[in-house]
PyMOL Python script that loads the backbone (N, CA, C, O; Angstrom):
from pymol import cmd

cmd.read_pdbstr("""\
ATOM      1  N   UNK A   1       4.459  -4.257 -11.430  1.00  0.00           N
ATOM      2  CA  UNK A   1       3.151  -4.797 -11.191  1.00  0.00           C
ATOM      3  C   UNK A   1       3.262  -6.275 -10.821  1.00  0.00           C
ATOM      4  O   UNK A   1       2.552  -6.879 -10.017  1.00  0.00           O
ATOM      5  N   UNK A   2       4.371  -6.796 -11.615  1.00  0.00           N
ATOM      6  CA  UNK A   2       4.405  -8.552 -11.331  1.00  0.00           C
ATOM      7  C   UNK A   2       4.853  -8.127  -9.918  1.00  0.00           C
ATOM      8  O   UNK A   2       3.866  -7.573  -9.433  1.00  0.00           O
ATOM      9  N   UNK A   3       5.606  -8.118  -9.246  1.00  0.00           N
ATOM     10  CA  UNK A   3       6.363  -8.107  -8.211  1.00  0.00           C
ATOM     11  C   UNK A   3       5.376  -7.361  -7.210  1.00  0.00           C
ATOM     12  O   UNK A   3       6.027  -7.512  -6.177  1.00  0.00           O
ATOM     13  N   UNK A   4       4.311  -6.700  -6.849  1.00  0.00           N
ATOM     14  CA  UNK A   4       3.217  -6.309  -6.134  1.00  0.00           C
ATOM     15  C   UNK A   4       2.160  -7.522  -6.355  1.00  0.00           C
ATOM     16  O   UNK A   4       1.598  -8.063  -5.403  1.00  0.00           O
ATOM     17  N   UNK A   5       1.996  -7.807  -7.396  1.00  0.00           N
ATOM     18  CA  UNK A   5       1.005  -8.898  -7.462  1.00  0.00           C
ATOM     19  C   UNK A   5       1.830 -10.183  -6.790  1.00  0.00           C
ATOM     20  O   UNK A   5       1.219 -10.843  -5.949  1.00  0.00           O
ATOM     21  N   UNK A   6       2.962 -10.498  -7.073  1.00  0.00           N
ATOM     22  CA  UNK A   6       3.656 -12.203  -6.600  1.00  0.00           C
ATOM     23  C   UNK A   6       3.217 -11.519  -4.683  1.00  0.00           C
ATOM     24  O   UNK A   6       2.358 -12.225  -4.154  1.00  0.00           O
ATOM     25  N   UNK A   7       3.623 -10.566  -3.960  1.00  0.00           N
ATOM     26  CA  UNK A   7       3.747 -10.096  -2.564  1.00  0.00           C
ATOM     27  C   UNK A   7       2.015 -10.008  -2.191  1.00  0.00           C
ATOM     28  O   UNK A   7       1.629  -9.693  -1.065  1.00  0.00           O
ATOM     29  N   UNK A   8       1.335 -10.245  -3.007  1.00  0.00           N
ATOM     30  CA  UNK A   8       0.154  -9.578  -2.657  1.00  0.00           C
ATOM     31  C   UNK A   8      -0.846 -11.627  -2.850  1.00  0.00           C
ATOM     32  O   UNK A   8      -1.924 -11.977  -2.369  1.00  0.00           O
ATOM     33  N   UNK A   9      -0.098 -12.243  -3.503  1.00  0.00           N
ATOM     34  CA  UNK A   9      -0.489 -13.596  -3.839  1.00  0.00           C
ATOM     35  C   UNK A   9      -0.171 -14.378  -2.254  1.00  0.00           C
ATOM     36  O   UNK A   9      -0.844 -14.965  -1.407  1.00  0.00           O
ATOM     37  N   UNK A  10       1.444 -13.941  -2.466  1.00  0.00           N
ATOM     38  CA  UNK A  10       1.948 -14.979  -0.921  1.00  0.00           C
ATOM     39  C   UNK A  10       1.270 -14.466   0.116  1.00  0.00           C
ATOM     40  O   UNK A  10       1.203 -15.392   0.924  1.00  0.00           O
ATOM     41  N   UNK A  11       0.644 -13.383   0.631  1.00  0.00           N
ATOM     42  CA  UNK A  11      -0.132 -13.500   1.762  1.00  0.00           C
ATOM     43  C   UNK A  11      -1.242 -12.835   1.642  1.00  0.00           C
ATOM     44  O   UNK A  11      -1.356 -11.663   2.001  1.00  0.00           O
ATOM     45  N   UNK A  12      -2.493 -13.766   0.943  1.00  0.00           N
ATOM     46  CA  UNK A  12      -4.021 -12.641   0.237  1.00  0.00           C
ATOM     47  C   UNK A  12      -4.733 -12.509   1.550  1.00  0.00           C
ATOM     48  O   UNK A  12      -5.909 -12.260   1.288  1.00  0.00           O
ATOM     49  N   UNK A  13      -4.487 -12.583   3.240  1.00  0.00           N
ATOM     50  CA  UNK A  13      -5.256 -12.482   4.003  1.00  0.00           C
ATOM     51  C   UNK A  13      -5.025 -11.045   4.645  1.00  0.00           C
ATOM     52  O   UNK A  13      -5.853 -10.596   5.437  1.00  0.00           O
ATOM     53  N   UNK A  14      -3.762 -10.254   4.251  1.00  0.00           N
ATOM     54  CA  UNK A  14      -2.907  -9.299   4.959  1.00  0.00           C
ATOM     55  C   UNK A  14      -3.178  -8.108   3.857  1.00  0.00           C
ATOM     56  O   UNK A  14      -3.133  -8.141   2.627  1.00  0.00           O
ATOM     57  N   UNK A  15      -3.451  -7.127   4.702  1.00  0.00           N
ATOM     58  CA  UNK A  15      -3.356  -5.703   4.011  1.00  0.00           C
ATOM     59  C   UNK A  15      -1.699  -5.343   3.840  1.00  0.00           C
ATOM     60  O   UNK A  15      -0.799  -6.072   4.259  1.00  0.00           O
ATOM     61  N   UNK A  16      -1.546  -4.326   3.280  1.00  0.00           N
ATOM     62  CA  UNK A  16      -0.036  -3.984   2.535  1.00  0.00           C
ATOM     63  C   UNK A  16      -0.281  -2.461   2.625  1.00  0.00           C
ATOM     64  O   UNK A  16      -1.293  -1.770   2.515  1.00  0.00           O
ATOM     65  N   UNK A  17       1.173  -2.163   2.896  1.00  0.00           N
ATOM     66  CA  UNK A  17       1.540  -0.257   3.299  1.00  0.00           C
ATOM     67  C   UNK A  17       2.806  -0.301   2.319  1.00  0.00           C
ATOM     68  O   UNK A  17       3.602  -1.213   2.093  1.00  0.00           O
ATOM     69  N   UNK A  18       2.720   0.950   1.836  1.00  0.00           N
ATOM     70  CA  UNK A  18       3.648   1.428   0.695  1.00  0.00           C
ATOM     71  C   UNK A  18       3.946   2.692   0.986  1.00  0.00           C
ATOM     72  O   UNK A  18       3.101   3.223   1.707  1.00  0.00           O
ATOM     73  N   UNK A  19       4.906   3.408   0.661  1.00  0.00           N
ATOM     74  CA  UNK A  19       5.290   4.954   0.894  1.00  0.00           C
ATOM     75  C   UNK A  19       5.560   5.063  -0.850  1.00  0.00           C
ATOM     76  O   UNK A  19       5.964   4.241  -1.673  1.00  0.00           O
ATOM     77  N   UNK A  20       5.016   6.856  -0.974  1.00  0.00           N
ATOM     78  CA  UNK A  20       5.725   6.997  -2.103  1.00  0.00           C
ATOM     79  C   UNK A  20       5.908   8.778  -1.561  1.00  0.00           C
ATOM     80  O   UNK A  20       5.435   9.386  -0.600  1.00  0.00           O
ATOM     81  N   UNK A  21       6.844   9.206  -2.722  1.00  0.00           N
ATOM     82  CA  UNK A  21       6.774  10.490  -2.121  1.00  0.00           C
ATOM     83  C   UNK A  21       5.593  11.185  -3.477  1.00  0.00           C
ATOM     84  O   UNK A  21       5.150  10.537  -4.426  1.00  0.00           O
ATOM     85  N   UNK A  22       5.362  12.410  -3.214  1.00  0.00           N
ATOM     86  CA  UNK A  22       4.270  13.166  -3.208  1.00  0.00           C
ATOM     87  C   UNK A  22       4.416  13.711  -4.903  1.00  0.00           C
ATOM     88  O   UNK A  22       3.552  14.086  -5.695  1.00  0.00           O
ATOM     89  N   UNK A  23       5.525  13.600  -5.004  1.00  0.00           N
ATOM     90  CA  UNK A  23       5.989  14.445  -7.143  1.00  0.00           C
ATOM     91  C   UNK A  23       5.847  12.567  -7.877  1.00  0.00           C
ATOM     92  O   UNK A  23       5.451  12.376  -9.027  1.00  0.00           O
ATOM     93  N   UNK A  24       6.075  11.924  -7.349  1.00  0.00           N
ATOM     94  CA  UNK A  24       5.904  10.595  -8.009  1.00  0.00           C
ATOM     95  C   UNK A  24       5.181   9.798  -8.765  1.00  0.00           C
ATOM     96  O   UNK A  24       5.221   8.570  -8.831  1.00  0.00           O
ATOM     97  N   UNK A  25       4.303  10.789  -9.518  1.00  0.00           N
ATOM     98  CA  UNK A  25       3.055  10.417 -10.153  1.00  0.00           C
ATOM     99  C   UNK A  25       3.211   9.000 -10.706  1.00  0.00           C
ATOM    100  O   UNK A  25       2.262   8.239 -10.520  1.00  0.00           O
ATOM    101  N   UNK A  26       4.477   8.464 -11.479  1.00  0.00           N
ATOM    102  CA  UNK A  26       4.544   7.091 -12.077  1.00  0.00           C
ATOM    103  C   UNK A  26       3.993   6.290 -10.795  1.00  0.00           C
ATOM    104  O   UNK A  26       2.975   5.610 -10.922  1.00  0.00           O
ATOM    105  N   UNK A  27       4.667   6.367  -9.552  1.00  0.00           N
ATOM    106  CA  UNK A  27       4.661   5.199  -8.369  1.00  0.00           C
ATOM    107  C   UNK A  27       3.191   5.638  -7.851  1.00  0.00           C
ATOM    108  O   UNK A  27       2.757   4.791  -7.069  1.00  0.00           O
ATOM    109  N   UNK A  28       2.245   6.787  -8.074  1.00  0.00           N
ATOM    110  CA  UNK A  28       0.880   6.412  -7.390  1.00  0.00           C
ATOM    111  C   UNK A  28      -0.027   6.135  -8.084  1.00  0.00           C
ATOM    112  O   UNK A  28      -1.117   5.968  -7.538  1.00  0.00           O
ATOM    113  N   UNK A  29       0.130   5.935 -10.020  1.00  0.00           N
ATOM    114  CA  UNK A  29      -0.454   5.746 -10.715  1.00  0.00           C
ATOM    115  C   UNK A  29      -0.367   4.112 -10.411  1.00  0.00           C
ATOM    116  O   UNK A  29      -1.444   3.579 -10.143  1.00  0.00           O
ATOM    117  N   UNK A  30       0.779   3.300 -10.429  1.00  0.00           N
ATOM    118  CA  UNK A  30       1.237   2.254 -10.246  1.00  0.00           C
ATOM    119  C   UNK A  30      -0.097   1.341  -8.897  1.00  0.00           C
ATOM    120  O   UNK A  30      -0.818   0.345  -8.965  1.00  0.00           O
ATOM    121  N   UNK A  31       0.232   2.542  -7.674  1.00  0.00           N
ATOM    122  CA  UNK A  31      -0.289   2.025  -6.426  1.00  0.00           C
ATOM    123  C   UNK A  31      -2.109   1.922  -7.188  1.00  0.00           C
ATOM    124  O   UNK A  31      -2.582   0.792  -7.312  1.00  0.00           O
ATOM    125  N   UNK A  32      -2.774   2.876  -7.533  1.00  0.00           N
ATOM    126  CA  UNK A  32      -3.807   2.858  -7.977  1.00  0.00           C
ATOM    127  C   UNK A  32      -4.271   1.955  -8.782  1.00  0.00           C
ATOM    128  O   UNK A  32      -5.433   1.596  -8.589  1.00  0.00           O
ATOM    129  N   UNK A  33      -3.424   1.281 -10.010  1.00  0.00           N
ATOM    130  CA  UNK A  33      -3.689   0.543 -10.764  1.00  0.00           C
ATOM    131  C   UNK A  33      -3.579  -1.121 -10.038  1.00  0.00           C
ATOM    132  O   UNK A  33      -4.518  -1.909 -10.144  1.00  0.00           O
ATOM    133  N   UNK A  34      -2.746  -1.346  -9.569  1.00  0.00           N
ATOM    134  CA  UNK A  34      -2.264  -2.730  -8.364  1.00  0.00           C
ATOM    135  C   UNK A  34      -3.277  -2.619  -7.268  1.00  0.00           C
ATOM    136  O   UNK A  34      -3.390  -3.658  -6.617  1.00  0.00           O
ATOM    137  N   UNK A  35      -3.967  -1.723  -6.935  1.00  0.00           N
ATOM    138  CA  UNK A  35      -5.177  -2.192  -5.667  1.00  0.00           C
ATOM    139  C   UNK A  35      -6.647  -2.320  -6.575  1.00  0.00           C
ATOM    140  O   UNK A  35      -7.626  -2.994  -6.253  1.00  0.00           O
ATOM    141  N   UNK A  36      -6.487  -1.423  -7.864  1.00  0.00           N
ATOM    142  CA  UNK A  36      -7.926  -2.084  -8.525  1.00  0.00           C
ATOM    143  C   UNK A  36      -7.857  -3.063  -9.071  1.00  0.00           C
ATOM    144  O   UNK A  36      -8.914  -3.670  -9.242  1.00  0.00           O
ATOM    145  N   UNK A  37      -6.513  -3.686  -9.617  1.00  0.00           N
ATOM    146  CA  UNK A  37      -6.449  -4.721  -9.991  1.00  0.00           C
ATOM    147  C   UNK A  37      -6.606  -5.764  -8.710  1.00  0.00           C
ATOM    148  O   UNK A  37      -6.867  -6.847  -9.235  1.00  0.00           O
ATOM    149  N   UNK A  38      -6.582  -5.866  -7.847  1.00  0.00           N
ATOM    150  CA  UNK A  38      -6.706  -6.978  -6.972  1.00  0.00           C
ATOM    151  C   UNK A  38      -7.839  -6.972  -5.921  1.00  0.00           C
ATOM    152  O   UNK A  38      -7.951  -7.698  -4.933  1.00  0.00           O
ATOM    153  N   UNK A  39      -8.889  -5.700  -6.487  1.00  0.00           N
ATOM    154  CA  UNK A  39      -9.881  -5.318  -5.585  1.00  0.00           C
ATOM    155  C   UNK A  39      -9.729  -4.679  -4.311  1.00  0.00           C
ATOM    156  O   UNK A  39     -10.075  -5.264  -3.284  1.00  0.00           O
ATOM    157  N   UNK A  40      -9.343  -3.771  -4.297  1.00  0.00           N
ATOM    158  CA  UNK A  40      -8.836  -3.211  -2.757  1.00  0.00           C
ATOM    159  C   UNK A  40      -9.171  -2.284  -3.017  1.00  0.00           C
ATOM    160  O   UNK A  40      -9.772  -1.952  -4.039  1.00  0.00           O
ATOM    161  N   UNK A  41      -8.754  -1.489  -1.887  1.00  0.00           N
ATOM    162  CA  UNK A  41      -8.867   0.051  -1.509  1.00  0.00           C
ATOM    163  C   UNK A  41      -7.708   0.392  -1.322  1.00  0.00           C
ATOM    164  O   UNK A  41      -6.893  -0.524  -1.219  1.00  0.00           O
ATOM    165  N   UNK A  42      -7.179   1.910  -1.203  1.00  0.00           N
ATOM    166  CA  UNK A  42      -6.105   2.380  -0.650  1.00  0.00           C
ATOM    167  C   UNK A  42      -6.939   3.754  -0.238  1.00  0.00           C
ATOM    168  O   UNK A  42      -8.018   4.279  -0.512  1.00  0.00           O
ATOM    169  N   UNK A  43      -5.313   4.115   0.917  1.00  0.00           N
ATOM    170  CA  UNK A  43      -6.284   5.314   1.724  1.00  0.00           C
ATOM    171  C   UNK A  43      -4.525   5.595   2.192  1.00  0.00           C
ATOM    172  O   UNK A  43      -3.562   4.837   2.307  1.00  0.00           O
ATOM    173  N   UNK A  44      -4.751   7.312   2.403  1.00  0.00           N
ATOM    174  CA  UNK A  44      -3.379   7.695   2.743  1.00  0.00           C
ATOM    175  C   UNK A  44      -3.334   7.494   4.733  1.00  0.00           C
ATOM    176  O   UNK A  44      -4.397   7.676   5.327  1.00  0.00           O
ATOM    177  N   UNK A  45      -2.557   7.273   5.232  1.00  0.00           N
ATOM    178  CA  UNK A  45      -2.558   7.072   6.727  1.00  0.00           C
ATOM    179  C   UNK A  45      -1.560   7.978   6.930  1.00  0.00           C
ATOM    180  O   UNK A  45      -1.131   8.690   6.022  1.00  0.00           O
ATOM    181  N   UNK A  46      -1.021   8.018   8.436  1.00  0.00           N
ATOM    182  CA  UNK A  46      -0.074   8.892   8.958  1.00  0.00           C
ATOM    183  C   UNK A  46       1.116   8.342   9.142  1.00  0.00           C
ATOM    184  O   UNK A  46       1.236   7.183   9.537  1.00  0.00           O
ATOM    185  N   UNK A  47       2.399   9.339   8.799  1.00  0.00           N
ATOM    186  CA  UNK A  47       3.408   8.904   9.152  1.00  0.00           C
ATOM    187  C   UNK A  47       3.716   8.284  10.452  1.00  0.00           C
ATOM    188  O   UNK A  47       3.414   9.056  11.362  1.00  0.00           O
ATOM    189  N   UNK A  48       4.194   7.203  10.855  1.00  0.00           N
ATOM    190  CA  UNK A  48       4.559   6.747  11.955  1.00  0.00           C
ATOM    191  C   UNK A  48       3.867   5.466  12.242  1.00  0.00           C
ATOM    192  O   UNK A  48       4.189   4.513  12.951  1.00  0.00           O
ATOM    193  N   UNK A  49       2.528   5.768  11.283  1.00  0.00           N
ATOM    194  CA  UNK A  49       1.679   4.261  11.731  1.00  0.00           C
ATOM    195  C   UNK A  49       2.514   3.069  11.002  1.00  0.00           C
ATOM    196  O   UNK A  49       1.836   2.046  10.915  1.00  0.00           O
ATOM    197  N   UNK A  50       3.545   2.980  10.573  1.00  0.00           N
ATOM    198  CA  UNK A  50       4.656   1.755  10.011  1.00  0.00           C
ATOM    199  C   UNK A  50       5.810   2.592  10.642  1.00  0.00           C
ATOM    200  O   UNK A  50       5.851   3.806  10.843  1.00  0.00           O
ATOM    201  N   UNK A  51       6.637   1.731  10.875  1.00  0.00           N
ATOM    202  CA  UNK A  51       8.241   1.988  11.062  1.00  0.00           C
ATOM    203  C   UNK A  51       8.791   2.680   9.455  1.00  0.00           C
ATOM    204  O   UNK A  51       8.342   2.399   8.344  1.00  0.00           O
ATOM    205  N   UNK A  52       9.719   3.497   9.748  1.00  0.00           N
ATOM    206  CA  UNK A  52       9.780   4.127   8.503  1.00  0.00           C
ATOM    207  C   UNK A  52      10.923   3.084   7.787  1.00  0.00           C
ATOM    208  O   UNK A  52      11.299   3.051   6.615  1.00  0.00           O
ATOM    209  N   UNK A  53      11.251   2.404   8.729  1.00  0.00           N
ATOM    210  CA  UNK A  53      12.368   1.425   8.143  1.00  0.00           C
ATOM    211  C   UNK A  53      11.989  -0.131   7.395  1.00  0.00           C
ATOM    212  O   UNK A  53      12.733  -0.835   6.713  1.00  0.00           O
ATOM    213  N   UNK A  54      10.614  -0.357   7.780  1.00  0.00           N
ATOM    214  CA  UNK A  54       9.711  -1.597   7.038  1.00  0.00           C
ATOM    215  C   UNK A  54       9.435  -0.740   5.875  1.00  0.00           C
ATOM    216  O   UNK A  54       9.399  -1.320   4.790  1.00  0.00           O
ATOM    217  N   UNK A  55       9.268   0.301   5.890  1.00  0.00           N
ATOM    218  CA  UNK A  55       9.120   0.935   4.801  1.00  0.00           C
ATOM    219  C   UNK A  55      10.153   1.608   3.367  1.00  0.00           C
ATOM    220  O   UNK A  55      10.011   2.024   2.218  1.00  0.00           O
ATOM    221  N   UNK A  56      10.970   1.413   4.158  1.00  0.00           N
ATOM    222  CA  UNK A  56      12.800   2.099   3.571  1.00  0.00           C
ATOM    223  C   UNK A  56      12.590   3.617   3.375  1.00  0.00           C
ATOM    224  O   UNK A  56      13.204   4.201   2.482  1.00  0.00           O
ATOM    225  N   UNK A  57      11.920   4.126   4.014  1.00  0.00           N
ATOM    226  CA  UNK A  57      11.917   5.573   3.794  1.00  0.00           C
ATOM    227  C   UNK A  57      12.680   6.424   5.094  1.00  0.00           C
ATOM    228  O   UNK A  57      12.997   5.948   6.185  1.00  0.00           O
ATOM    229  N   UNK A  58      12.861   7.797   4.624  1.00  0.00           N
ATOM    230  CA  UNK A  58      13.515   8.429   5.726  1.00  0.00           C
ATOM    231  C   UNK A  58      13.094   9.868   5.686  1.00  0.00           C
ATOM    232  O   UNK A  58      13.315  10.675   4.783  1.00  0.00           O
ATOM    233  N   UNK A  59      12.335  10.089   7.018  1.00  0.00           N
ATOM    234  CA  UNK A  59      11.591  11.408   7.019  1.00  0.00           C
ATOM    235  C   UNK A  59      12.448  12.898   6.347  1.00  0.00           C
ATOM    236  O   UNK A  59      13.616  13.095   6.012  1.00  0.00           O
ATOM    237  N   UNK A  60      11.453  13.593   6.358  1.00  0.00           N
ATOM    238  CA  UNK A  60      11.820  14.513   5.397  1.00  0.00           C
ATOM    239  C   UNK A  60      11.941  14.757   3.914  1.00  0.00           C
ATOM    240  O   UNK A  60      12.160  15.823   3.338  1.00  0.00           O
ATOM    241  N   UNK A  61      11.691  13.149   3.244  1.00  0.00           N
ATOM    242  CA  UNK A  61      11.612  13.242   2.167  1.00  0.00           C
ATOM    243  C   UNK A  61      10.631  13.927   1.102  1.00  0.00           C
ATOM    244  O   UNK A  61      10.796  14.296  -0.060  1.00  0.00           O
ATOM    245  N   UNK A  62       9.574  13.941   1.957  1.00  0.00           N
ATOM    246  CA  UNK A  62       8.472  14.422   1.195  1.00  0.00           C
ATOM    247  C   UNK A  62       7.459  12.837   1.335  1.00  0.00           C
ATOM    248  O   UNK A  62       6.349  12.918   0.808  1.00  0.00           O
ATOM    249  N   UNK A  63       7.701  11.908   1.790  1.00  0.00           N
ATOM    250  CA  UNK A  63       6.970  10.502   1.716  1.00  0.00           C
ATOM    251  C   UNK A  63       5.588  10.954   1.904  1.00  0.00           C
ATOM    252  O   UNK A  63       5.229  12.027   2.390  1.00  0.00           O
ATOM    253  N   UNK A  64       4.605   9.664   1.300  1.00  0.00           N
ATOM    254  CA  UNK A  64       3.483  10.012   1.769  1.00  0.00           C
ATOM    255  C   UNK A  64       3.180   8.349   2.351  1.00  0.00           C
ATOM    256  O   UNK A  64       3.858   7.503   1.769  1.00  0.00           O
ATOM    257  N   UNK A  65       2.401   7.924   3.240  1.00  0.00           N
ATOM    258  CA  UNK A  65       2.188   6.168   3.334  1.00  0.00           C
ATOM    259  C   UNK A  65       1.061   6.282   3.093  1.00  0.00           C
ATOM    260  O   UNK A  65       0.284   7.236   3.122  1.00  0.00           O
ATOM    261  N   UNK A  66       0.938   4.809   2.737  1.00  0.00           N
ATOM    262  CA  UNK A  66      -0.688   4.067   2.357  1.00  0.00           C
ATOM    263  C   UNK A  66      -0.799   3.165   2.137  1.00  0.00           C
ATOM    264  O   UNK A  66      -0.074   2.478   1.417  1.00  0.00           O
ATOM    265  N   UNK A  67      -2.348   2.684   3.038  1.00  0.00           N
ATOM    266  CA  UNK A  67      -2.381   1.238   3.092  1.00  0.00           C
ATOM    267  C   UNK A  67      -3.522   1.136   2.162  1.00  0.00           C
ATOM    268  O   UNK A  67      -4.450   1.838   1.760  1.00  0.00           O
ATOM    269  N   UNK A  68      -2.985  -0.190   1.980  1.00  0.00           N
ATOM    270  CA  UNK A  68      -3.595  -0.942   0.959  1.00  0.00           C
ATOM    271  C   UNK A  68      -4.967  -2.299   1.858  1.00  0.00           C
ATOM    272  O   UNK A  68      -4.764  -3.422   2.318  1.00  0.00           O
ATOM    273  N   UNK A  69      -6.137  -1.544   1.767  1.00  0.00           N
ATOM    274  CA  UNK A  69      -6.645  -2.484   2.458  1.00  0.00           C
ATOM    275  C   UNK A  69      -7.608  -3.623   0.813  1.00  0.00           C
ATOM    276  O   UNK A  69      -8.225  -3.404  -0.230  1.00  0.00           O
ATOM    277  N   UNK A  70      -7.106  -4.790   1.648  1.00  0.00           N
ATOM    278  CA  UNK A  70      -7.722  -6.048   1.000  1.00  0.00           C
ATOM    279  C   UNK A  70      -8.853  -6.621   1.363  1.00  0.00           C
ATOM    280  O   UNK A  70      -8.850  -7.162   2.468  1.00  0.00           O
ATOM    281  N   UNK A  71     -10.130  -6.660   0.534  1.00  0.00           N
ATOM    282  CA  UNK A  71     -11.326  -7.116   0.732  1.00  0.00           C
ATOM    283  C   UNK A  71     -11.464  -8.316   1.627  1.00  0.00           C
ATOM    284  O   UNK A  71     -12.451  -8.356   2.363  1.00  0.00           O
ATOM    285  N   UNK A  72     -10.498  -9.403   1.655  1.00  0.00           N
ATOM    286  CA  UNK A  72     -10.455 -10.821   1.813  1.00  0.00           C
ATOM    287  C   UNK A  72      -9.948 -10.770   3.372  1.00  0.00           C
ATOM    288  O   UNK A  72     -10.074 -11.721   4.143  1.00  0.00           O
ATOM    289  N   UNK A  73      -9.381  -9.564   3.699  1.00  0.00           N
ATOM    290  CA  UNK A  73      -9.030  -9.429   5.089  1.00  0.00           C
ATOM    291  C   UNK A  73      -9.691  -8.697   6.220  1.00  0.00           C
ATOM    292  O   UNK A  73      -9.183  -8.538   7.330  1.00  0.00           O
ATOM    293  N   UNK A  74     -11.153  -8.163   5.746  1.00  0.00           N
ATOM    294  CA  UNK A  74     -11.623  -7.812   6.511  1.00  0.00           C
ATOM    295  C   UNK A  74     -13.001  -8.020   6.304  1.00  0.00           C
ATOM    296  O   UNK A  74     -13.862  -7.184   6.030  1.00  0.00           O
ATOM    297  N   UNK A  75     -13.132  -9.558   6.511  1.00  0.00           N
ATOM    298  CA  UNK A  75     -14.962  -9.695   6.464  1.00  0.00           C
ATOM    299  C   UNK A  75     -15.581  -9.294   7.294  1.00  0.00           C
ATOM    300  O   UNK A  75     -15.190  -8.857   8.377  1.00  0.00           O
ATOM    301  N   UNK A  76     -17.025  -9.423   6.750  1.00  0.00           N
ATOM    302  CA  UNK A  76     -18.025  -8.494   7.029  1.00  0.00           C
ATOM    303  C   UNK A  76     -19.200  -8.890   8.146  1.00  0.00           C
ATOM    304  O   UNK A  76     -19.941  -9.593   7.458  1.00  0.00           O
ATOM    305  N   UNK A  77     -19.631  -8.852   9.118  1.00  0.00           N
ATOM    306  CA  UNK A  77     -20.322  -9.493  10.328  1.00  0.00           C
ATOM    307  C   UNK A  77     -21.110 -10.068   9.642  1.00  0.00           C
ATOM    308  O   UNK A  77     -21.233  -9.378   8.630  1.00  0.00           O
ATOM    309  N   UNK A  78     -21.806 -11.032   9.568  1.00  0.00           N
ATOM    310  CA  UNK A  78     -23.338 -11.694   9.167  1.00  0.00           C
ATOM    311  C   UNK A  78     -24.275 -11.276  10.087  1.00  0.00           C
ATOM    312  O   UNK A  78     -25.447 -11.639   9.984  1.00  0.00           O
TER     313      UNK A  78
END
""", "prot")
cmd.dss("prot")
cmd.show_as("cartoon", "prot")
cmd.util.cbc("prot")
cmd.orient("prot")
């Protein structure tokens, strides 16, 4: 959690993508708890929309991605 929160401090204007694979309940409980803690959303996207290598994953694993969208990065029209 420290180490998502320090990455999520150094750039609060930028949304964030994570892979986890799909049996991993610790790592999406984790993802769930780290975007309400910092006010966000998450939403599952499609493979390919990241390089699988920014990601360190390697197809076939079972991965799933998801971005992490941040309130602060996508204001709202007036």
């Amino acid at each position: 959690m420290a180490l998502l929160t320090a990455a999520a401090n150094r750039e609060p204007l930028r949304d964030m993508a994570l892979a986890t694979q799909d049996n991993n309940v610790a790592a999406l409980s984790l993802s769930d708890k780290f975007t309400s803690s910092i006010g966000a959303s998450i939403r599952r996207v499609n493979l390919g929309t990241y390089p699988d290598s920014d990601l360190g994953i390697s197809r076939g694993m079972g991965y799933r991605v998801w971005a992490i969208q941040r309130p602060c990065s996508h204001p709202q029209n007036e």
